[in-house]
N, C-alpha and C positions, 0 to 999 in steps of 0.2 A: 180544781180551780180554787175552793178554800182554801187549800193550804197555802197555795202559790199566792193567794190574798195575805193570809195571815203572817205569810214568809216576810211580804212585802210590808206588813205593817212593824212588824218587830224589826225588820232593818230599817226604816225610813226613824221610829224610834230610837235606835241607835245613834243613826247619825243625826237627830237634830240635837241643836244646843239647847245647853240645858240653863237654868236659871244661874245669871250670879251666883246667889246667896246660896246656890247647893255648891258651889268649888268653894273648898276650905280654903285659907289662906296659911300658905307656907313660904318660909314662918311664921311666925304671931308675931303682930306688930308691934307688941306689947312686953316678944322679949325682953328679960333683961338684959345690959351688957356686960357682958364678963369678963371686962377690961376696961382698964383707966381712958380716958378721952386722949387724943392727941390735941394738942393747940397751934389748931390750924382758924383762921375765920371764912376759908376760902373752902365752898361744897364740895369740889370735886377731891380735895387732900384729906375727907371726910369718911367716915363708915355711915348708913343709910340710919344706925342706932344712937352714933356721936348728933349727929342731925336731928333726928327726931326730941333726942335730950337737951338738946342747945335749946331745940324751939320752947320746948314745956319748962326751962329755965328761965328764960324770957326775950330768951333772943328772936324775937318776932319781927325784925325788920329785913327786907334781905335788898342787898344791894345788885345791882343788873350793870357792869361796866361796860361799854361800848369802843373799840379801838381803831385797829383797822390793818391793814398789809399794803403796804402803799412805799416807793419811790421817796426817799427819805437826803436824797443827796450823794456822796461820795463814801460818806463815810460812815451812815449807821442802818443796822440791818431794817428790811422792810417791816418789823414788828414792831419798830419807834414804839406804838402807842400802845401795845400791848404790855412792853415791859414798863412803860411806866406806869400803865395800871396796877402791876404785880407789887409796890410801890407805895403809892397814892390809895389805891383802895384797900388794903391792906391797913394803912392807917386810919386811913378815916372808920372802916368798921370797929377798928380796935377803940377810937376816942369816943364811937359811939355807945359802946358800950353794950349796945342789945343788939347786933347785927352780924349778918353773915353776908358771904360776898358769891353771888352766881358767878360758874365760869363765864370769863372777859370772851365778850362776843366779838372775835377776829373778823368777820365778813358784815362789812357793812357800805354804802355808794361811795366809788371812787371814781366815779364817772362812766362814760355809756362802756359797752364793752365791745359792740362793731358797728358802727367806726368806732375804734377806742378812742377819749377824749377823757381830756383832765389826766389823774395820773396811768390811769389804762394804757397812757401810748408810753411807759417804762416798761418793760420787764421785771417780772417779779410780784406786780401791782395784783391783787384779785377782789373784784368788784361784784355788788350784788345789790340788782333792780329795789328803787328805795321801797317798791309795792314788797320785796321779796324779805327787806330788814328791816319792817311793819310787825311783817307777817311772823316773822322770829322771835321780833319780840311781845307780839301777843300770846305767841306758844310758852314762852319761857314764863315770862310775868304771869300767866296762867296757870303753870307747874306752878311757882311758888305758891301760889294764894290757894292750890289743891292741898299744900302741906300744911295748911296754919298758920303764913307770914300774915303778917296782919298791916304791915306795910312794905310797899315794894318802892324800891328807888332808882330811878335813871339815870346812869352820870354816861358823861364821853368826852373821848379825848380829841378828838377831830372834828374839824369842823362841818363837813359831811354830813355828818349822826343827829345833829342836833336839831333840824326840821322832823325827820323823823321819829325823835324819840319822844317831844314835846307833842304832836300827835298822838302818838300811840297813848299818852299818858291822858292828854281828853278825854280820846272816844274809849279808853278801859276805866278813865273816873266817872263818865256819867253811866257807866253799863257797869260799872262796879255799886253805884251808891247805896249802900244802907246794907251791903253785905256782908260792913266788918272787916274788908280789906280794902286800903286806899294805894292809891299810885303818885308817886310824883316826878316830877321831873328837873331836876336841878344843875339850873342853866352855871350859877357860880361855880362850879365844880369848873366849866371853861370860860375862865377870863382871864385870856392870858394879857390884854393890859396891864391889869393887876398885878401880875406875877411877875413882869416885864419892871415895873414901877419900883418891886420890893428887892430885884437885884439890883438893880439903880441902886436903892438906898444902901446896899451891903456894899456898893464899890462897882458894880460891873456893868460897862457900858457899853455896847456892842454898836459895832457898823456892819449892815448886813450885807452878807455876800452872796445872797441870791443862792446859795446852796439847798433852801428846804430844810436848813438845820439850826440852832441857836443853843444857847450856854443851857438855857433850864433841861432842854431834851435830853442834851448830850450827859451833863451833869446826873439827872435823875435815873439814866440807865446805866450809869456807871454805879447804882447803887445797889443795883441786880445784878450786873454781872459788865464788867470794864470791858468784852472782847465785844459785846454789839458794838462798840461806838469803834472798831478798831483799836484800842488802844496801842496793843505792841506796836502794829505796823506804822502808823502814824507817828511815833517816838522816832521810829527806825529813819524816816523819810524825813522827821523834823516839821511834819504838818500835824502835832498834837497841841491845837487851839483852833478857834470856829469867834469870824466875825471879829476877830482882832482880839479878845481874849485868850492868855493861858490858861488851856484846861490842868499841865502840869504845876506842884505835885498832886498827885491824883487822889492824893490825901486830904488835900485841902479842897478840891472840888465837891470828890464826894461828903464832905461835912458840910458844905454851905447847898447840898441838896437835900440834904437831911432835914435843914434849917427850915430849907423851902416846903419841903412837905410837908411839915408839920406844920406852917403857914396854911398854907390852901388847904390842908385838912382842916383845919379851924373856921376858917369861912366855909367851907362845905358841910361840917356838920351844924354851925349854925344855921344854913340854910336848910339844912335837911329838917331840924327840931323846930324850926320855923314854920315850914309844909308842913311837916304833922299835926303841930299844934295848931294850924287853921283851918 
């Protein structure tokens, strides 16, 4: 009976866990790296060493993009908003100068999902409860502020996102306060009056054709890659222009997207160093 006691003490011993602070950490966190950084500002094109070095250099801002997979019209793929974040956020962390950019969050309310409603009743659309792109991004915004961001930033490209993410940046500033890391939420990032106004002034005036698509979308994903928006096939069919504008030559589209970027990145980091500084 002792033994079968003692048996049972030494296995239940075994299998309980054991403290944190007795599992060593492999590897040290503190390795060095033994290779030059790549210059990327986006985490996930990152090594976990590049990252940790960006932060202790001063890149202590991290940006959180928001997009969406949604029903875009005839002619541009369902990740519209994602490639123009590839884009847009891309710039603006670079004009920022101390920021990094979290992976661009694809799943965000595109409306109910049964009954499907809003873009739900297209195909292709994928949609997720706004309790559930809350809850994403209290997880993620919470990763960063575990690594030493010392500020976290909200932007989105849909209009969707932006009930959402202004919430989450409330209830994570008043449950963040005096911790050291602040949240904000940066509605100018989407004004697209604004943006609507500044190709007016460069010449381009659209009449909308109820497609779900317009010059700045189309333009700005043609600076990532020309085959979302169709390009070929649209030349081929002679429907390469949107709203009564020529998108051809495609050379001259994608520079006056370039223009625009670097626009709305400028109001968006001044909004950004604005929220900080209050």
């Amino acid at each position: 009976m002792i033994r079968t006691l003692v048996g049972m003490v030494v296995v239940l011993a075994l299998l309980a866990p054991r403290e944190a602070s007795a599992q060593p950490t492999s590897p040290d966190p503190n390795t060095p790296r033994p290779i030059g950084a790549y210059d990327s500002v986006f985490l996930e094109e990152l090594t976990w060493m590049e990252v940790r070095d960006a932060i202790r250099s001063g890149k202590t801002t991290a940006i959180i993009p928001t997009g969406g997979i949604e029903q875009n019209g005839p002619y541009l793929a369902t990740g519209k908003h994602n490639y123009i974040l590839e884009a847009t956020a891309d710039r603006i962390a670079r004009d920022l100068g101390d920021a990094l950019v979290a992976p661009i969050v694809p799943f965000v309310p595109e409306g109910n999902i049964d009954p499907p409603t809003g873009h739900m009743r297209y195909p292709g659309t994928i949609s997720v409860r706004p309790e559930t792109f809350r809850a994403l991004l209290i997880d993620i915004a919470g990763s960063l502020r575990a690594h030493g961001f010392e500020h976290v930033v909200l932007i989105g490209d849909s209009g969707g996102n932006q009930e959402g993410m202004k919430e989450v940046a409330e209830a994570l500033g008043a449950e963040w306060a005096g911790s050291g890391t602040t949240i904000h939420y940066i509605p100018s990032y989407y004004d697209n009056s604004r943006w609507i106004e500044w190709l007016a002034a460069h010449g381009v005036t659209e009449v909308d054709q109820g497609l779900h698509d317009d010059v700045r979308h189309s333009a700005i994903m043609m600076t990532v890659d020309p085959t979302t928006v169709r390009m070929p096939q649209r030349i081929e069919k002679g429907l390469f222009s949107i709203n009564g504008v020529k998108l051809a030559p495609a050379e001259r589209t994608i520079a006056l997207a370039e223009d625009l970027i670097a626009y709305q990145s400028s109001v968006t980091v001044a909004a950004i160093r604005k929220s900080i500084g209050n």
